[in-house]
Structures are given as C-alpha cells and as structure tokens.
C-alpha positions as CSV (number, residue, x, y, z in Angstrom):
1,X,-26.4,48.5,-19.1
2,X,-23.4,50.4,-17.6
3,X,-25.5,52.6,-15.5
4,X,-27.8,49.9,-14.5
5,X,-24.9,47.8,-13.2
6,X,-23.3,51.0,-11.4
7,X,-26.6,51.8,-9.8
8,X,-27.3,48.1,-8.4
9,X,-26.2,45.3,-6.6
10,X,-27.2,42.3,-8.6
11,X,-25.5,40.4,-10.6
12,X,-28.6,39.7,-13.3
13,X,-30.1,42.3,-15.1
14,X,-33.2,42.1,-17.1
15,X,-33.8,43.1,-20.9
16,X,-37.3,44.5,-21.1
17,X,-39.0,46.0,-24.3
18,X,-39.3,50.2,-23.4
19,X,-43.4,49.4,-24.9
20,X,-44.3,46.2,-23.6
21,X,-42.5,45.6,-21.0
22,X,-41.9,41.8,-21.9
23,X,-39.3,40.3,-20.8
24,X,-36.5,39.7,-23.6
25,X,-34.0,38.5,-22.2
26,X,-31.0,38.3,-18.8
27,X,-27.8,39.7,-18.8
28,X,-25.2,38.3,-16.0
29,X,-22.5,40.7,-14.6
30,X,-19.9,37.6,-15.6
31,X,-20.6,37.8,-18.6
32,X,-20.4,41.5,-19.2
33,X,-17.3,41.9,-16.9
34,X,-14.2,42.6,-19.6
35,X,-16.6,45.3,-21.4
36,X,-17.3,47.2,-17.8
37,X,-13.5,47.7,-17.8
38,X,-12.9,48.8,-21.4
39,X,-15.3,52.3,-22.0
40,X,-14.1,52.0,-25.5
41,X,-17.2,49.1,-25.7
42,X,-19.6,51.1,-24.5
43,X,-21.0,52.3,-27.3
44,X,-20.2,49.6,-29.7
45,X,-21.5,46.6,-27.6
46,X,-25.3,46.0,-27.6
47,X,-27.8,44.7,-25.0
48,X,-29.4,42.3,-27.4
49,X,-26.1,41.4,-28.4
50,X,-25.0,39.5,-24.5
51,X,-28.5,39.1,-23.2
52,X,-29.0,35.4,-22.6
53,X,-32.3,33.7,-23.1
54,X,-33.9,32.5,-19.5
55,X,-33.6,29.0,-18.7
56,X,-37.0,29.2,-16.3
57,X,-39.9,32.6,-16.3
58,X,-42.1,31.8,-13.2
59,X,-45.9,33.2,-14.4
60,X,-46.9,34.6,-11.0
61,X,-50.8,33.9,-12.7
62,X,-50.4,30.4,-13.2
63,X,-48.0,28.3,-11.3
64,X,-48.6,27.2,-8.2
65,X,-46.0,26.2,-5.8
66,X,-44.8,23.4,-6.9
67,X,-44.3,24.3,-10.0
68,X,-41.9,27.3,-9.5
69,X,-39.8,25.2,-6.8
70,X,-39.8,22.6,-10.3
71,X,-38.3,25.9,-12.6
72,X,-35.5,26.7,-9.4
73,X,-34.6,22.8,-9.5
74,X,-34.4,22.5,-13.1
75,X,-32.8,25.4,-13.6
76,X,-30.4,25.2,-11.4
77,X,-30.7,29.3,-10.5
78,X,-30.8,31.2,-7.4
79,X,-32.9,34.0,-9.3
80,X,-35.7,34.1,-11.5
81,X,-37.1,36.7,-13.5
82,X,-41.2,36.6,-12.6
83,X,-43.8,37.9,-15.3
84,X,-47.5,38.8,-14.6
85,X,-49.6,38.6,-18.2
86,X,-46.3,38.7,-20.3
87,X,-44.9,42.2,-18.3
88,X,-41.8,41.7,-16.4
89,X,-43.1,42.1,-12.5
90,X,-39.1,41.3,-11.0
91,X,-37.2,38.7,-9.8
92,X,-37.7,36.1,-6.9
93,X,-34.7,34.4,-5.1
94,X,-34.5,30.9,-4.2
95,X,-33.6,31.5,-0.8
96,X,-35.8,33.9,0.1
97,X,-38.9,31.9,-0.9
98,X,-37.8,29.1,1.1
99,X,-37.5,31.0,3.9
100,X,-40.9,32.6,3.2
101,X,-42.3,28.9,2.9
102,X,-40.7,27.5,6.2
103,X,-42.5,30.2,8.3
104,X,-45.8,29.3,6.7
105,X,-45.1,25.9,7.4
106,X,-44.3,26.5,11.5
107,X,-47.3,29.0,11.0
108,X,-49.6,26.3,10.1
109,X,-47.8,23.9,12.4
110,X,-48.3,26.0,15.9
C-alpha cells in the first residue's frame, strides 16, 4: 500500500486479488494516514486489515446510465471502482462523467 500511495495521486486505492483480479475491497488515504507516518506499521498492518467494503461497483456490462448516476447518488461518492465480468477495469469519477454526458447532450442538441 505504501508504494502505491507514494507512486499516485488518489486518495482511493483498490484491493484486487493477484489471480482474479476481483475487486476485494477500497482503501482511503484518510483512513491509512497515521500508519504512512509511523514505518514501524509497515510491516505489521495488513491490506485486508483497513480495506473497506464498496458502498456502490458500477458493472460496466450491465448498467445503463441511469443506473450508475443511481450508485453515485446513493452512495454519496465522487469515485467508483468499475468492474467488467467480476475483474477490476478502474475507477470512474462523478465529475468527469457528467461532464462527458453534457457534451453528448449539446452534441445531440446542435
């Protein structure tokens, strides 16, 4: 986790099995903040152990539109972890699908 968070500039990190590459679980750089400053928990702190169980996955097979804005509304989240067929494909932001969805809309509108 340490050299994930040092190599990036999220703040959510996803737990992924190394064979299936399914999705286990998120880890949020608040949460993990008092173990980045003490090395000493490096080694005795776990992924599994401050992973945190998504509140929404958006199936990038099977919902539509409507159903992932639903998951960011529910969820209140700017970020969601996206799967395709159970793998972990990435995340999607809130913000940037909205934006994404007002240029189709003047797209279709011109």
């Amino acid at each position: 986790v340490h050299k994930a968070v040092i190599k990036s500039n999220r703040n959510i990190f996803p737990v992924v099995d190394e064979k299936t590459k399914q999705l286990k679980g998120l880890i949020f750089l608040d949460d993990i903040r008092p173990i980045m400053f003490e090395q000493s928990l490096y080694k005795q702190v776990f992924a599994n152990e401050v992973m945190k169980k998504p509140s929404e996955v958006i199936d990038i097979e099977n919902d539509k539109m409507t159903d992932i804005m639903r998951k960011f509304q529910d969820s209140n989240a700017w970020n969601l972890p996206v799967v395709k067929n159970g793998v972990y494909v990435g995340f999607v932001s809130k913000s940037k699908l909205l934006t994404a969805y007002r240029r189709q809309l003047i797209n279709f509108t011109q």
